[in-house]
N, C-alpha and C positions, 0 to 999 in steps of 0.2 A: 795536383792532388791535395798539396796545403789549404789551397784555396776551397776545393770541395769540401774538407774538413772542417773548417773554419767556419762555413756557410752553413752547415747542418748542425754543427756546434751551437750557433747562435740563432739557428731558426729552432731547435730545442730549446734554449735556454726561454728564447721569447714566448713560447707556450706555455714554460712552466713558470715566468713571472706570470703572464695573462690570468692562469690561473689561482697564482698567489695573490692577484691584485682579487681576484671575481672574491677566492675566499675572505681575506683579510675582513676581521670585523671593525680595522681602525680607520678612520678615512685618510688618517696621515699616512699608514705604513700601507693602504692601498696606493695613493700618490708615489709613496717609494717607491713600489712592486711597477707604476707605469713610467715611474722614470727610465729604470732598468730594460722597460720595453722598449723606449725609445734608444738608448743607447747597444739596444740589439741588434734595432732596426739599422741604425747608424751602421752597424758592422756588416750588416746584409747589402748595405751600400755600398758600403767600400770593397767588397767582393764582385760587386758587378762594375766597379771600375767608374763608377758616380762619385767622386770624392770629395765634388763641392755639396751636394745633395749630399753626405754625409756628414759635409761640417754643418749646415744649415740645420740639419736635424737635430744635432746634439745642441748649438748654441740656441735657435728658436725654441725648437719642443721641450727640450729635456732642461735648457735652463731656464727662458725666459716664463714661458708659459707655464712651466709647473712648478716655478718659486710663484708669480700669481694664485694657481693651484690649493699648495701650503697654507699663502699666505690666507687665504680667502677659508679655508678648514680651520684658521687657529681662529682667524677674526671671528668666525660663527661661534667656536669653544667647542667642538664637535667632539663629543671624547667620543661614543661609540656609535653602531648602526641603532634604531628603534628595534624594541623586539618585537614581532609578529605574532598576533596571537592565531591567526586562522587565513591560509590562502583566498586569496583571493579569483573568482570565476574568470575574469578577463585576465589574470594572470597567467591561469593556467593556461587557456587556450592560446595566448600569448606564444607561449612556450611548446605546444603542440608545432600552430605552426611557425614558429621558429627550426625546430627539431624537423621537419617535413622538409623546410627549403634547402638547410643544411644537406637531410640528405641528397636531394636532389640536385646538389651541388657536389657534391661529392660522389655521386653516380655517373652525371656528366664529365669530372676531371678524370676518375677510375676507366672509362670506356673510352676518353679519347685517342683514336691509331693517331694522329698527327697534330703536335703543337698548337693549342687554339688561336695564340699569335706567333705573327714572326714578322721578326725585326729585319727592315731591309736598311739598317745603318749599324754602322760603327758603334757601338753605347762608350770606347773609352774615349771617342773624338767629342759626341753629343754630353757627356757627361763632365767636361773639363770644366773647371773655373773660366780658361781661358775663352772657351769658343760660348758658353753663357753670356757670359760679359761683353762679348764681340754683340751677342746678337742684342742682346738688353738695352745697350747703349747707342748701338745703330739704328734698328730695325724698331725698338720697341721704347724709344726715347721717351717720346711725348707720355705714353699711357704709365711708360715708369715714374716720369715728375708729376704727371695727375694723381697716382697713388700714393705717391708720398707726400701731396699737398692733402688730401682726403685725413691722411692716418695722424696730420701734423692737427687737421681740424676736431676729427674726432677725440682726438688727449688733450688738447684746448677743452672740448666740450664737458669729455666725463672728468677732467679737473675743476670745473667750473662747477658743475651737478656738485662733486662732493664738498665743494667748498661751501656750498648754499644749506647743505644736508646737516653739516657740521657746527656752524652758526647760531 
């Protein structure tokens, strides 16, 4: 029953950052409002018994990538949004059908008699540290050291761009 609690608790909260971030007119305290999301997210993780998929989420999303984030909104100087003086036509319709798929997504979830998936595994066995690791390092060895030679080439490269940039 904790756990139910818990999980509605933070799947509430992360609506109402979401829409703290959509309003926010700052781009910094929007970034705040999605860090919050991510650290909701994290909790909706750890409710479903994902625990390492819950740390991954708080150290990658919430810190790595949205100090990048920050940093990239100060470096521009961004104090606020532009004002609009007149919507725009692709905007709007934009937003129709946006508002169209939603509902039809929410008509689909509302009318479903049975579960649209179902899990024919364990989620606290597939979710461990342990059994990730088992399989990463076994099973997925080669394509895990190709990705980390890639990501080692890529931060070589856009180090090198800005070094050139800065000059």
């Amino acid at each position: 029953m904790l756990a139910e609690t818990f999980f509605i608790a933070a799947g509430l909260l992360a609506v109402i950052a979401a829409l703290g971030m959509l309003v926010s007119r700052s781009p910094v305290r929007s970034a705040l409002w999605l860090i919050l999301i991510m650290l909701c997210v994290a909790g909706l993780y750890m409710t479903l018994s994902a625990e390492f998929i819950a740390v991954v989420q708080v150290l990658v999303y919430a810190g790595a990538i949205m100090v990048l984030f920050l940093f990239v909104i100060m470096l521009l100087n961004l104090g606020a949004l532009p004002n609009l003086e007149r919507v725009d036509f692709k905007k709007g319709v934009g937003f129709v059908l946006g508002t169209v798929i939603l509902a039809q997504l929410v008509y689909i979830t509302a009318t479903a008699s049975e579960p649209l998936v179902t899990a024919s595994f364990d989620p606290a066995e597939t979710g461990s540290a342990l059994k990730i690791a088992e399989e990463l390092f076994t099973r997925y060895a080669l394509p895990f050291e190709i990705i980390g030679i890639l990501l080692l080439v890529a931060t070589v490269g856009a180090v090198m761009l800005a070094k050139r940039t800065f000059e």
